[in-house]
C-alpha positions as CSV (number, residue, x, y, z in Angstrom):
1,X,-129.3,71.7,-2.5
2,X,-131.6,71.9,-5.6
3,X,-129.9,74.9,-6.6
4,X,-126.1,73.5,-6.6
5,X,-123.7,74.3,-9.4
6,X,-121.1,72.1,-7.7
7,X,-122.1,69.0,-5.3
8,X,-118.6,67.6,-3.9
9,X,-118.8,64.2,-2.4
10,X,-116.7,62.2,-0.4
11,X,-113.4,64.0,-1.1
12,X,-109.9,63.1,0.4
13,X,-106.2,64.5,-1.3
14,X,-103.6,63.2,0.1
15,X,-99.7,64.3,-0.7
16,X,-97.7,61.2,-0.6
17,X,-99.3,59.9,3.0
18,X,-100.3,63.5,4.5
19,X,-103.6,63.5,4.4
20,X,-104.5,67.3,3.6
21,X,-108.4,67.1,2.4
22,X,-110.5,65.0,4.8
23,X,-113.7,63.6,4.0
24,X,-115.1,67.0,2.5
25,X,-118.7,67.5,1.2
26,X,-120.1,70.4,0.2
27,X,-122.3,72.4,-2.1
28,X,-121.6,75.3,-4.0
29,X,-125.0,77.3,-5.2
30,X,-125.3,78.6,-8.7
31,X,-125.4,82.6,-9.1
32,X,-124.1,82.8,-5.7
33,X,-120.8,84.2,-4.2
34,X,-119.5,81.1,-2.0
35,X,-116.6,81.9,0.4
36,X,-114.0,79.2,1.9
37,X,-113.3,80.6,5.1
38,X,-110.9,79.4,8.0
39,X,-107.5,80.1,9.1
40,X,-104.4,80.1,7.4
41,X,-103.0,76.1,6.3
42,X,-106.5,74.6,6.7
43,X,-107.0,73.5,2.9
44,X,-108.6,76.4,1.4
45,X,-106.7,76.9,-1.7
46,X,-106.0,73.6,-2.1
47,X,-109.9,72.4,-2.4
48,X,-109.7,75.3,-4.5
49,X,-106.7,74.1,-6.6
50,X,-109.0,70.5,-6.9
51,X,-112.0,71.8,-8.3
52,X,-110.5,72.7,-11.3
53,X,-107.8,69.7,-11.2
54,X,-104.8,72.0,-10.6
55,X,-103.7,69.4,-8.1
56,X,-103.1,66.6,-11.0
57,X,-100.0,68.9,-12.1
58,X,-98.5,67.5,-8.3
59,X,-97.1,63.6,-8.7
60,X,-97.5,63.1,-5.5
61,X,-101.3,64.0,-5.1
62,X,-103.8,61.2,-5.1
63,X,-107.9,62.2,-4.9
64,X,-110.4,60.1,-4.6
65,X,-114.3,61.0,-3.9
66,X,-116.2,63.0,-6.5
67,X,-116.7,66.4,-8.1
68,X,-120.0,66.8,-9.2
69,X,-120.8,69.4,-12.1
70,X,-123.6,69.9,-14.3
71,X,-124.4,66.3,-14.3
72,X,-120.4,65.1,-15.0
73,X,-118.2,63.9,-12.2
74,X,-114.7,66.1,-13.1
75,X,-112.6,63.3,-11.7
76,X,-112.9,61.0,-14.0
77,X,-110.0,60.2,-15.7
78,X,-111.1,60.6,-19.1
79,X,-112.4,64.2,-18.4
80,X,-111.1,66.8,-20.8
81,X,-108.9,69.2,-18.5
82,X,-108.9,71.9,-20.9
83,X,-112.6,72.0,-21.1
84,X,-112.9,71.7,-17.3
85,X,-110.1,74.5,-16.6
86,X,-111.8,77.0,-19.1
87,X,-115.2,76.4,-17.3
88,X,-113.3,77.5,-13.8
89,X,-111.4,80.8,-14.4
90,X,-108.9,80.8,-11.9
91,X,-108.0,84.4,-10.1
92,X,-104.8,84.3,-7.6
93,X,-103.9,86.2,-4.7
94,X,-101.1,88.3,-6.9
95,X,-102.0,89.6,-10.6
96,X,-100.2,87.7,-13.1
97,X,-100.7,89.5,-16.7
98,X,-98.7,88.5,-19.6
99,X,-95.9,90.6,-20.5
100,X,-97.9,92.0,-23.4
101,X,-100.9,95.0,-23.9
102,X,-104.4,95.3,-22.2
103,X,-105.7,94.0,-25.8
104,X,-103.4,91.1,-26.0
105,X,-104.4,89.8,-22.8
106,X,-107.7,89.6,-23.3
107,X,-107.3,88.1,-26.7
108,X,-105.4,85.7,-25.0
109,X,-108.5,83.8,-23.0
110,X,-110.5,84.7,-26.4
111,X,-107.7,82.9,-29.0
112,X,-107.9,79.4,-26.6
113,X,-111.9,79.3,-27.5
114,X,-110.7,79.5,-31.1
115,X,-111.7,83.3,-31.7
116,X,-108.7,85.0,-34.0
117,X,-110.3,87.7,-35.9
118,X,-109.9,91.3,-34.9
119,X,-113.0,92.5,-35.8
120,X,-114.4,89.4,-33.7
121,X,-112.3,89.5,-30.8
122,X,-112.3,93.8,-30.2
123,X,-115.8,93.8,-29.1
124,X,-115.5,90.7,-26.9
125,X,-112.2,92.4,-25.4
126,X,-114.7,95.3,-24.3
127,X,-117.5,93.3,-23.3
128,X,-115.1,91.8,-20.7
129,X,-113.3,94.7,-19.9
130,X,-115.9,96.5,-18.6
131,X,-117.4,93.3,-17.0
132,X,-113.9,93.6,-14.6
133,X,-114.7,97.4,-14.3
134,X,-111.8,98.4,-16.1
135,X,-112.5,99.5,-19.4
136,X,-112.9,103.6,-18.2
137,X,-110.0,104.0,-15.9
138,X,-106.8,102.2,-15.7
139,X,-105.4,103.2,-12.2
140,X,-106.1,101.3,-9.1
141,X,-105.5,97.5,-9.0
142,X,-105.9,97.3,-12.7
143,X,-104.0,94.4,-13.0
144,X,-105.9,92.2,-11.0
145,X,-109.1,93.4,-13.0
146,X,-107.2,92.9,-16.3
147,X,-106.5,89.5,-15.2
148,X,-110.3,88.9,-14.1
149,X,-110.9,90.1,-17.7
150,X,-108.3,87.6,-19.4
151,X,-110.0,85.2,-17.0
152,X,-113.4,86.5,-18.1
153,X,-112.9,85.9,-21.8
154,X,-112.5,81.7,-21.7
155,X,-116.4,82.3,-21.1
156,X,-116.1,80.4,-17.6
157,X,-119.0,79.2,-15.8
158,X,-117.4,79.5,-12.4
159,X,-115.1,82.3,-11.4
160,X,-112.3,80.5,-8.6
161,X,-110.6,83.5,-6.8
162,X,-107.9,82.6,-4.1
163,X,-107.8,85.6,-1.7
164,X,-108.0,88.2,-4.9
165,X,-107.4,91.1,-2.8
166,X,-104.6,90.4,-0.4
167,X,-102.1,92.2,-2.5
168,X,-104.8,95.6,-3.2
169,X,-105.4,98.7,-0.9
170,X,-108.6,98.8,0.6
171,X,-110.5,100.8,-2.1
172,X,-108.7,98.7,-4.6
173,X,-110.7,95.8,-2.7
174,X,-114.0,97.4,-2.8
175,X,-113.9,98.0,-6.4
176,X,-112.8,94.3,-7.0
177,X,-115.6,93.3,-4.0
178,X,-118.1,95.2,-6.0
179,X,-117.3,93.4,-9.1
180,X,-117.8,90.1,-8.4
181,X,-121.6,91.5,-6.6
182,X,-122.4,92.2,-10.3
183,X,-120.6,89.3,-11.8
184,X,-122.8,86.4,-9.2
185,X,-125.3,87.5,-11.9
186,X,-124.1,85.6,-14.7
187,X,-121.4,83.3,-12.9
188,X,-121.2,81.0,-10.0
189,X,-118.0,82.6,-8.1
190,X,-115.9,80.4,-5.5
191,X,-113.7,82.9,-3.1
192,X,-110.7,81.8,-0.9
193,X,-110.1,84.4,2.3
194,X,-109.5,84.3,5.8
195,X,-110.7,87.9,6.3
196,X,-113.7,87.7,8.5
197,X,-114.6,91.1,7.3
198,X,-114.4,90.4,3.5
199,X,-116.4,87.2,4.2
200,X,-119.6,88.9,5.5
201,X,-119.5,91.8,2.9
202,X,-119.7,89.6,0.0
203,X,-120.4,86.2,1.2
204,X,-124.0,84.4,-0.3
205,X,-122.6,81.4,1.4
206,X,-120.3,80.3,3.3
207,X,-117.7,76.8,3.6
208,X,-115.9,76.8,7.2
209,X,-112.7,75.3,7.0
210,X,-110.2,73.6,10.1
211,X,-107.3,71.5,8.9
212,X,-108.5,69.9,6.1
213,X,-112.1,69.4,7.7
214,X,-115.5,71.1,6.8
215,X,-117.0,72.3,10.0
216,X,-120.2,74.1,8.6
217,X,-121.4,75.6,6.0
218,X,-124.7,77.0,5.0
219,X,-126.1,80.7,3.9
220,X,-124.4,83.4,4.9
221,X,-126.9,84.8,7.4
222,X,-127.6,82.0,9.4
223,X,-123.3,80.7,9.7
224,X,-122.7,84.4,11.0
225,X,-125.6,84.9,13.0
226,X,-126.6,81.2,14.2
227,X,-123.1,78.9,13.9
228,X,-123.7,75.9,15.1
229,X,-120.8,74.4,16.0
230,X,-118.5,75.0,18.6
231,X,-115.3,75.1,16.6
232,X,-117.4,78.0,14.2
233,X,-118.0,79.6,17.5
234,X,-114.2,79.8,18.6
235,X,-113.3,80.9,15.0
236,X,-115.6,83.9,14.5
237,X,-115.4,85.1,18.3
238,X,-111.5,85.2,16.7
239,X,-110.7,82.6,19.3
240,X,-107.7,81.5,16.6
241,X,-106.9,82.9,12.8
């Protein structure tokens, strides 16, 4: 894919002997929304958790194979995991702000990248703000956005979200669904779900996951229209979830 913001190759993780990522290659287009789909326990949110090296904080995680971004392979043992972690915000199924104000968060993602004064960081904190949609109302699922924003402000490249909206009501979805429509603009955005539904709203492209394998991937429009293999088939006829 000449277009790829993220070419994995080869990859296997293993916990102790359990081998939990088998063998998986895939690409992740740039400016696109790509969407690991599959059922629960299949290795979503773990491949997830390895592109941005989250696994490492597990002793008992080996990798091998290769990341691929921008040229660097991210598994190489003298890459900089801070540098690689603020390239990859990371947004989790349940909102996690700090125990501090709307302001302070934001600042928070800002003050990493070395950005301390006020009159510097206020119009940053809006920029982002109203990037997550939440800078003119402060009602419905504002703390997922507020933590997209915090996320927002490290200036990532790619935005990781593991299933973002399974804790929201469905118009606090939408809003959060609509968001990252207008975000694919500027960012490459990597979303976890097992919501068929979800996936063919928002879905540029899509990774097919079955325990630990990749079973097919490709654009959106041809895996929900034209699968191709047998074990897509099953999953989106909801043969098994």
């Amino acid at each position: 894919m000449s277009n790829a913001k993220v070419s994995v190759r080869d990859l296997n993780l293993y916990f102790d002997k359990q081998h939990i990522l088998k063998n998986v290659n895939i690409e992740i287009p740039e400016n696109k929304v790509t969407v690991i789909l599959g059922p629960s326990g299949c290795g979503k949110t773990t491949l997830l958790r390895t592109l941005n090296r989250l696994v490492d904080l597990s002793d008992n995680a080996t990798v091998t194979g290769s990341i691929m971004m921008d040229g660097e392979d991210i598994l190489h043992p003298s890459t900089d995991l801070v540098r690689i972690r603020q390239k990859m915000g990371l947004l989790s199924q349940r909102p996690t702000p700090l125990p501090m104000s709307i302001f302070s968060n934001v600042a928070y993602g800002l003050k990493l990248k070395g950005i301390k004064r006020k009159k510097e960081l206020s119009p940053l904190i809006e920029k982002y703000l109203r990037e997550a949609n939440i800078w003119d109302e402060l009602k419905v699922g504002q703390q997922q956005r507020l933590c997209l924003a915090r996320g927002l402000a490290v200036n990532p490249e790619i935005i990781l979200a593991d299933e973002p909206t399974s804790a929201l009501d469905p118009i606090s979805a939408k809003i959060i669904e609509d968001q990252f429509a207008q975000l694919k603009k500027g960012y490459t955005i990597v979303l976890v779900t097992h919501v068929l539904r979800q996936a063919k709203r928002i879905a540029d492209y899509v990774v097919f996951m079955y325990l630990g394998d990749v079973i097919e991937q490709g654009n959106a429009e041809d895996f929900f229209n034209n699968p191709q293999q047998e074990k897509t088939k099953e999953y989106l006829r909801g043969a098994f979830n």
